[in-house]
C-alpha positions as CSV (number, residue, x, y, z in Angstrom):
1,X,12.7,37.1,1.0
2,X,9.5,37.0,3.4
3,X,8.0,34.6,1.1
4,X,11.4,32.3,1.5
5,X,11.4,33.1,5.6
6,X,8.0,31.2,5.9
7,X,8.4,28.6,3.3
8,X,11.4,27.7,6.1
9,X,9.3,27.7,8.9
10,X,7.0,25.7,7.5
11,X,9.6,23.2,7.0
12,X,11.2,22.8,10.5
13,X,7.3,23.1,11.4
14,X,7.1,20.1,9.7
15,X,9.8,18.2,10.6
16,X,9.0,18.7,14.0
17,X,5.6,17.4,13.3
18,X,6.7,14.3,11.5
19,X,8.8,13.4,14.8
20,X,6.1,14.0,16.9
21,X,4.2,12.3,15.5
22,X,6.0,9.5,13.5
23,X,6.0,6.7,16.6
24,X,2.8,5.8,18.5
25,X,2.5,4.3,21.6
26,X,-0.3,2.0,23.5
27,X,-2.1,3.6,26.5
28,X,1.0,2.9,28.9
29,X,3.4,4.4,27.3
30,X,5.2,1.2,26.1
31,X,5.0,-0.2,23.1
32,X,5.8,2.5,20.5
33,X,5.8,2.2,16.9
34,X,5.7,4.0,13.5
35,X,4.6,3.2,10.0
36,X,6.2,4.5,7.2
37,X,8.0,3.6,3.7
38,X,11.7,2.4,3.0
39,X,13.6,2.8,-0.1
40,X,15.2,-0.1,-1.7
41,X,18.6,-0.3,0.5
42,X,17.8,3.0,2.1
43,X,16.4,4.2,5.5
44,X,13.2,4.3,7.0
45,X,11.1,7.4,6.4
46,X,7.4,7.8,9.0
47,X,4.6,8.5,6.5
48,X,0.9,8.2,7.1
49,X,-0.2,8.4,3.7
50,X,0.7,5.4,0.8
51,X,-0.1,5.4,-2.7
52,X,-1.4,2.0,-4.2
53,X,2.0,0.6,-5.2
54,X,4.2,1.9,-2.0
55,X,5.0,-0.6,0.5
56,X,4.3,0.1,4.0
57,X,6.6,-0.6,6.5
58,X,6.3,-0.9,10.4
59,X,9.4,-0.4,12.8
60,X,9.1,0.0,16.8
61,X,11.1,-0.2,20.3
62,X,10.3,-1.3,23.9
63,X,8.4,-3.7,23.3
64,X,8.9,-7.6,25.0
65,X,11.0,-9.7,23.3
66,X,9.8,-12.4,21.6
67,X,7.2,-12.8,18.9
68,X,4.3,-10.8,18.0
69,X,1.5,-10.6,15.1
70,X,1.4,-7.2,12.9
71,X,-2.5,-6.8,11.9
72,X,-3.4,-4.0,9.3
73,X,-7.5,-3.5,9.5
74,X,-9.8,-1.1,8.2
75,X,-10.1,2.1,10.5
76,X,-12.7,1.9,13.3
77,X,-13.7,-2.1,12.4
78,X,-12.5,-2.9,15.6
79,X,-11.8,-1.0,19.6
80,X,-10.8,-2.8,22.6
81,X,-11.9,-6.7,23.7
82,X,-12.3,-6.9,19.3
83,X,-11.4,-10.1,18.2
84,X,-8.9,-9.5,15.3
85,X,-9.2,-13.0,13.4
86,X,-10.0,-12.7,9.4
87,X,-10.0,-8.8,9.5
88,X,-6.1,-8.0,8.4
89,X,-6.4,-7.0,4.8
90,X,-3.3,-8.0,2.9
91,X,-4.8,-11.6,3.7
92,X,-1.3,-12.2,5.7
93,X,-1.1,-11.6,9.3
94,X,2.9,-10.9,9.6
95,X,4.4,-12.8,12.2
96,X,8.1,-11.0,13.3
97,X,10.1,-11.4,16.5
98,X,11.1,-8.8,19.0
99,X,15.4,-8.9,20.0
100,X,16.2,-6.2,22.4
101,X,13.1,-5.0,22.8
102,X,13.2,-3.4,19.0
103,X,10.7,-4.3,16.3
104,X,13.4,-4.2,13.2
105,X,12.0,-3.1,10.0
106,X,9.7,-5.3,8.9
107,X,7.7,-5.0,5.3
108,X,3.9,-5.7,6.4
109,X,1.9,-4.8,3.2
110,X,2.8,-5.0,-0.4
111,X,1.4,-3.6,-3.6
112,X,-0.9,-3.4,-5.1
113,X,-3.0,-1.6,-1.8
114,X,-6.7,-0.8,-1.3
115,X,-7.9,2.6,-1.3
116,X,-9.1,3.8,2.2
117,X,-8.2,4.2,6.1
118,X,-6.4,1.6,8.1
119,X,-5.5,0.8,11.4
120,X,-2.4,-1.1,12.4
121,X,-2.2,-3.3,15.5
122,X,0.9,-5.0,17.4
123,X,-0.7,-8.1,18.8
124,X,2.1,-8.4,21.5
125,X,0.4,-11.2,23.4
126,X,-0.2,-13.5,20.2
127,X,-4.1,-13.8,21.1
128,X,-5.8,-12.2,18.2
129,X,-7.6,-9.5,20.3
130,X,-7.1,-5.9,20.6
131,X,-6.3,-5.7,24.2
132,X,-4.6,-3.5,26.4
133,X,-1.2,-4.6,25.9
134,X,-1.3,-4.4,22.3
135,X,-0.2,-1.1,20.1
136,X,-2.6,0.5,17.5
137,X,-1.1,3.5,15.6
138,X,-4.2,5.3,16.1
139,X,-7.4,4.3,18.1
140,X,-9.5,7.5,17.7
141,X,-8.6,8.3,13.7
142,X,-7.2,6.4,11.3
143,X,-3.8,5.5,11.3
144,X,-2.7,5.4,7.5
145,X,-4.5,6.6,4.3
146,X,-4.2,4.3,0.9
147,X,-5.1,7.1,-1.6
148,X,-4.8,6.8,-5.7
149,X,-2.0,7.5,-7.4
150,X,-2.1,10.6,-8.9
151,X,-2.6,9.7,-12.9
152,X,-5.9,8.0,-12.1
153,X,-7.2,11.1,-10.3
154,X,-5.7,13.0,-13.9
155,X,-7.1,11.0,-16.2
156,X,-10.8,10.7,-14.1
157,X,-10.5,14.8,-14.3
158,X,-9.4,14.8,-18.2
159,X,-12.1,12.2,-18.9
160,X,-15.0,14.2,-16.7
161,X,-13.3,18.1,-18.2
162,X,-14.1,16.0,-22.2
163,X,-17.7,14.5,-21.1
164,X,-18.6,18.3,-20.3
165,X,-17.0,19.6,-23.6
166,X,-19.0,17.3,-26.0
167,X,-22.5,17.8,-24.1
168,X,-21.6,21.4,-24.5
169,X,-20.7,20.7,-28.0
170,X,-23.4,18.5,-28.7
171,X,-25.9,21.3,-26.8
172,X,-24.5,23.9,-29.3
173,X,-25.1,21.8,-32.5
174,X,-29.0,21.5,-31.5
């Protein structure tokens, strides 16, 4: 029962967690948006960690109408006044416009991903620099992790759990 009690908590705990801190904002306040996964015809969900063959999703409100550039860079390769020209990753900066000051749904990097920590920027200006009207969806840490999937991590343990067993086999025999 107690064990069931704080298996509960910890679920509200995280929920309230996730809406916390599923948008992000730019220093002002305005700006805000979230990154997260979509299923095919379903809703969007905030996540901050991807596996190789997810596709991330960014979504956001209040910001100007109009067009903006979505850059997704490796974590701390660039801070404010950063020029952001031939740093996005997936090769395509995504271009999307702003109606009623909502960023709709917008698919902004397809599989197969790179392992490691990103950053995502909403050039709102257009200029390719990370300036102080812009939104990043984290400036101090990263913003979203691209981890393995979890068979290679299995089979890398299997594979290193055999390589001991036959030099202990092998060791043994001697």
């Amino acid at each position: 029962m107690i064990v069931g009690l704080l298996a509960a908590m910890l679920v509200v705990g995280a929920g309230g967690v996730v809406a916390l801190q599923g948008y992000r904002c730019n220093e002002q306040g305005l700006y805000c948006f979230a990154v997260g996964v979509k299923s095919e015809g379903g809703s969007f969900r905030w996540a901050r960690f991807f596996d190789v063959n997810d596709d991330v999703y960014v979504e956001g409100y209040a910001f100007p109408n109009g067009p903006v550039d979505i850059y997704i860079i490796r974590d701390g390769e660039c801070g404010y006044g950063c020029s952001l020209t031939g740093k996005d990753v997936t090769g395509n900066v995504e271009s999307v416009t702003v109606s009623n000051n909502k960023l709709d749904t917008v698919k902004v990097w397809a599989p197969t991903l790179t392992v490691g920590k990103y950053d995502i920027i909403v050039d709102t200006n257009r200029d390719g620099i990370l300036d102080w009207g812009d939104s990043i969806n984290s400036l101090y840490t990263y913003g979203i992790e691209v981890t393995p999937e979890l068979s290679t991590i299995t089979l890398m343990g299997a594979g290193l759990v055999s390589m001991i067993g036959y030099v202990g086999v092998r060791r043994r025999r001697k």
